[in-house]
Backbone as ProteinMPNN parsed JSONL, in Angstrom:
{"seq_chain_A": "XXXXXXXXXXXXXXXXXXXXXXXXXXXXXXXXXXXXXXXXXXXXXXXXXXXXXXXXXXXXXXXXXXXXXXXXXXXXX", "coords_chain_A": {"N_chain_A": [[-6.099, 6.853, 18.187], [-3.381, 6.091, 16.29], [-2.511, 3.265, 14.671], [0.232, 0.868, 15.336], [2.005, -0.166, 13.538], [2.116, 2.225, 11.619], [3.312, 4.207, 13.097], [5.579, 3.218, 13.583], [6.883, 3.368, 11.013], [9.202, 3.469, 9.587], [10.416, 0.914, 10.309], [8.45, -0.854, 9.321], [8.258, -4.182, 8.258], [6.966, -4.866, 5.293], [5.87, -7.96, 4.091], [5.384, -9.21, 6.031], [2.927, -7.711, 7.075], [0.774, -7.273, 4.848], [-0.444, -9.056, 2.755], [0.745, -10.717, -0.457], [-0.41, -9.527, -2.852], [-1.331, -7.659, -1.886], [1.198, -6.113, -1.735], [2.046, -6.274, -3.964], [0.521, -4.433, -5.242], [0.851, -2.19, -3.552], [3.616, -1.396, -4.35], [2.999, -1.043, -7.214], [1.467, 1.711, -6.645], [3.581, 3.236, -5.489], [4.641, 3.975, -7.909], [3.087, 5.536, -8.972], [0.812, 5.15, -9.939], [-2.723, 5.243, -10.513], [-5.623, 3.87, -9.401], [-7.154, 2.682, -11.79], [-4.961, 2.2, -13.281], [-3.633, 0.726, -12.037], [-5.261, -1.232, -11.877], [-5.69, -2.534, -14.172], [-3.059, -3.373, -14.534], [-2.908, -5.213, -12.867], [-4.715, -7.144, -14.21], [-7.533, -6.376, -12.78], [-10.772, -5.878, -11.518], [-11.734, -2.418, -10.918], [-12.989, -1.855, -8.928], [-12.322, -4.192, -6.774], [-9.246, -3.503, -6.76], [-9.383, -1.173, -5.196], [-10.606, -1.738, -2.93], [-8.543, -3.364, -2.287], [-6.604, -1.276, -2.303], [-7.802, 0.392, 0.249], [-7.269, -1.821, 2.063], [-5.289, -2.092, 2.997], [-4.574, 0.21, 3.845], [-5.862, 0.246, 6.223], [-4.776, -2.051, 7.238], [-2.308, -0.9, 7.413], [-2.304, 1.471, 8.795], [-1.574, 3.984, 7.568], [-2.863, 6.965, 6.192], [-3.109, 7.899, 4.205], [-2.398, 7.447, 0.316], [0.154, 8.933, -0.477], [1.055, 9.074, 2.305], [1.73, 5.699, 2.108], [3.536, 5.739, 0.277], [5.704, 7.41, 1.862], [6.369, 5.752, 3.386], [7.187, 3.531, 1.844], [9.154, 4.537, 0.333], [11.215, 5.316, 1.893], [11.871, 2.701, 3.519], [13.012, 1.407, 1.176], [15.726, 3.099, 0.83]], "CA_chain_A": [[-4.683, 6.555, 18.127], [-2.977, 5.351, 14.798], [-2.42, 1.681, 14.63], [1.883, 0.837, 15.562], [2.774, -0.127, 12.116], [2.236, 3.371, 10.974], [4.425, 4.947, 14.094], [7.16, 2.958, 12.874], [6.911, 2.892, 9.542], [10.738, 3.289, 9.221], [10.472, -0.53, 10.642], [7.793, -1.717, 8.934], [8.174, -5.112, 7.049], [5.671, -5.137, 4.455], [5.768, -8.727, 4.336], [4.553, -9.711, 7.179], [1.645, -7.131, 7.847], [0.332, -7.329, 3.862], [-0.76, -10.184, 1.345], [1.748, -10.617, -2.101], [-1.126, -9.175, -4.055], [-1.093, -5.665, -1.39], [2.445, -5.791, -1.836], [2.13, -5.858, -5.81], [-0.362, -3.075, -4.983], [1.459, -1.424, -3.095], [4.569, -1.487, -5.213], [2.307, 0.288, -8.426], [1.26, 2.787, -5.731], [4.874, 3.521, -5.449], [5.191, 3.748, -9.447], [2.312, 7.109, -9.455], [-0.68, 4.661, -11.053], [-4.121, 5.319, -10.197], [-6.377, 3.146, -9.202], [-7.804, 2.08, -12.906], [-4.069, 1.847, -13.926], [-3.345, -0.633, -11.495], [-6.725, -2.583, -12.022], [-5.482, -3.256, -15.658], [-1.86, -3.802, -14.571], [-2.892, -6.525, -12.714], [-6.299, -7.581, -14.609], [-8.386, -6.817, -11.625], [-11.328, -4.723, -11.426], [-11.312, -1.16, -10.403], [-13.331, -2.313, -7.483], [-11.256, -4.944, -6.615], [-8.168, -2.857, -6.472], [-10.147, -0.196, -4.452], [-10.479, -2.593, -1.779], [-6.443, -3.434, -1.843], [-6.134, 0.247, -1.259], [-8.382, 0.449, 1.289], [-6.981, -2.921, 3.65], [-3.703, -1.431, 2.697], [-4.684, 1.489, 4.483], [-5.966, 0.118, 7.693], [-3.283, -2.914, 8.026], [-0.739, 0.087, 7.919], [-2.504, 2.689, 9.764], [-1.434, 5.181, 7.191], [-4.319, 8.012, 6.119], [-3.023, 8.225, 2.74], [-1.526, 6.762, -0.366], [0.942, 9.385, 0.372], [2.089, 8.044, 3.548], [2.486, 4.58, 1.524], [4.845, 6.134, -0.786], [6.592, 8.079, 1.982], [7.096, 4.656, 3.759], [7.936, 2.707, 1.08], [10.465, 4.396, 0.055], [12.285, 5.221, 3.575], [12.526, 1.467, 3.477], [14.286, 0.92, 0.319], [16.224, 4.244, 1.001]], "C_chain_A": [[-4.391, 5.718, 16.887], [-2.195, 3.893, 15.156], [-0.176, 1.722, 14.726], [2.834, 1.004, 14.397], [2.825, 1.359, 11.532], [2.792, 4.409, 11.968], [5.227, 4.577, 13.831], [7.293, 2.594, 11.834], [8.443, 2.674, 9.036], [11.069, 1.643, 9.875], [9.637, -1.505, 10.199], [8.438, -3.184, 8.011], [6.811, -5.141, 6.051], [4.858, -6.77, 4.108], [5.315, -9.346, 5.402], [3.149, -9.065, 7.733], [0.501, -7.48, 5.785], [0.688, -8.618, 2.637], [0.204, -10.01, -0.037], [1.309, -9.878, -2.397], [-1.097, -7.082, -3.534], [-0.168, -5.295, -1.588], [2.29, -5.172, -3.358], [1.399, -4.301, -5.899], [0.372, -1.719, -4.587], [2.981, -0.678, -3.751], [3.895, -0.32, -6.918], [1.893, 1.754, -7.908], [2.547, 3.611, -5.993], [4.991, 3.877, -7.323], [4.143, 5.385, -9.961], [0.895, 6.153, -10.075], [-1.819, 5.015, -9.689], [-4.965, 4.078, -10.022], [-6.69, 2.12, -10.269], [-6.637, 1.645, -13.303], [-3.775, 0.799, -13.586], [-4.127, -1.983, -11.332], [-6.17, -3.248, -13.628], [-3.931, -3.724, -15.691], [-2.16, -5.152, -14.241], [-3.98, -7.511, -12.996], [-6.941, -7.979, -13.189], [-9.87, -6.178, -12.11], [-11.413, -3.62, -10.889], [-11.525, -1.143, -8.676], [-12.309, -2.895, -6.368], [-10.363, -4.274, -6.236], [-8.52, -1.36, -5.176], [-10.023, -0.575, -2.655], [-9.378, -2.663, -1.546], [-6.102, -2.142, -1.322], [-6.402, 0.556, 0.053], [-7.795, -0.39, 2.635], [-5.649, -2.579, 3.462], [-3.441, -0.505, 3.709], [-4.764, 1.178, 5.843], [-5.046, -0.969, 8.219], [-2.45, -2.078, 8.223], [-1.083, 1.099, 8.821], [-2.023, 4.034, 9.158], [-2.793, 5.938, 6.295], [-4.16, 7.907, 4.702], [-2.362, 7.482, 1.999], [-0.298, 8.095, -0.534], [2.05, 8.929, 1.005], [2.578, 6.49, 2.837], [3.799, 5.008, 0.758], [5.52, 6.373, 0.14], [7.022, 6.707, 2.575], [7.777, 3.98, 3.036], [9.225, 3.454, 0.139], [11.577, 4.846, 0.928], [12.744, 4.026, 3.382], [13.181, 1.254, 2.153], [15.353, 1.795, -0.126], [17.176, 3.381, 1.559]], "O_chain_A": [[-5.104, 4.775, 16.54], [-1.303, 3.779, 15.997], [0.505, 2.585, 14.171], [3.816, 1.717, 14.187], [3.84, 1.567, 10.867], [2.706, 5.576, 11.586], [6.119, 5.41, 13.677], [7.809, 1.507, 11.576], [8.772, 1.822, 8.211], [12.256, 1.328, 9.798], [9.786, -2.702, 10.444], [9.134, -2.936, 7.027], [5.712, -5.535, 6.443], [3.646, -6.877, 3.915], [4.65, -10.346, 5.131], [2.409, -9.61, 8.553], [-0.605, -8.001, 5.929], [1.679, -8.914, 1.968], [0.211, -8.888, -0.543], [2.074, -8.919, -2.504], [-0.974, -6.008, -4.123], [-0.121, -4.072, -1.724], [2.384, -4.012, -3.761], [1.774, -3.316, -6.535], [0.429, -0.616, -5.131], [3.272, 0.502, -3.549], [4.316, 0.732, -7.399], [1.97, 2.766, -8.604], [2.491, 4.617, -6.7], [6.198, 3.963, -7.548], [4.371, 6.107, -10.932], [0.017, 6.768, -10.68], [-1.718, 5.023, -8.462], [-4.717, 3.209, -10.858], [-6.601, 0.92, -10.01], [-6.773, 0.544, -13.836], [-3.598, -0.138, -14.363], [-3.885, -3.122, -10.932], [-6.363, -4.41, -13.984], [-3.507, -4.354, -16.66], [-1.865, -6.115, -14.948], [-4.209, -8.492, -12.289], [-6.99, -9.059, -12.601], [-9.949, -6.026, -13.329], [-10.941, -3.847, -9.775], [-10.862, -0.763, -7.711], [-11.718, -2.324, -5.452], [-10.418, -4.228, -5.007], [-7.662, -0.812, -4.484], [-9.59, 0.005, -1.659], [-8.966, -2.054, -0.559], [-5.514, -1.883, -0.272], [-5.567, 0.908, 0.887], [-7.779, 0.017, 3.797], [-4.913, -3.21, 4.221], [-2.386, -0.386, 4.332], [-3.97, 1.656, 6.653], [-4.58, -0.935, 9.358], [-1.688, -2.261, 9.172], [-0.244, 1.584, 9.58], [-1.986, 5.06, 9.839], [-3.646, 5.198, 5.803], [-5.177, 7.824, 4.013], [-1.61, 6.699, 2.579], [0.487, 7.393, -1.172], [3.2, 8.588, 0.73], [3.74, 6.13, 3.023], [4.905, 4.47, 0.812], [6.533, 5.695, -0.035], [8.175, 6.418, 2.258], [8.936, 3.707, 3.349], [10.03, 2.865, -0.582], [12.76, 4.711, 0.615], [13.933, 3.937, 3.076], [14.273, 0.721, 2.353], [15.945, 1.558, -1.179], [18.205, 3.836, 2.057]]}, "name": "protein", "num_of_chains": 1, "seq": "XXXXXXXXXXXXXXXXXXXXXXXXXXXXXXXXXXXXXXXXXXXXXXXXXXXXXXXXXXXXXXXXXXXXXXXXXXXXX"}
């Protein structure tokens, strides 16, 4: 069974389930960057940012970066 936040994604706050830095993450997600793009947007390492994707993924319960996009922009829809 998929975690709540990602049944109501049209209710999610992002703020409250994800860290500034997943947000910022999450936010370049939203923008089309890749992984490496967003490691040098925000001088991380590729790794590093790998991981943000990843706890991104299971705090929201969505399968894909995908589903991040389709949520995030329902909510500022």
């Amino acid at each position: 069974m998929r975690p709540l936040l990602a049944q109501n994604a049209s209710r999610l706050d992002w703020s409250c389930v994800l860290t500034a830095r997943q947000q910022e993450v999450v936010a370049l997600i939203c923008r089309g960057l890749s992984n490496k793009e967003i490691a040098r947007e925000l001088r991380l390492s590729e790794g590093t940012t790998k991981v943000h994707v990843h706890n991104i993924l299971v705090k929201t319960g969505f399968r894909s970066r995908t589903e991040i996009i389709f949520a995030a922009t329902r909510l500022t829809a």
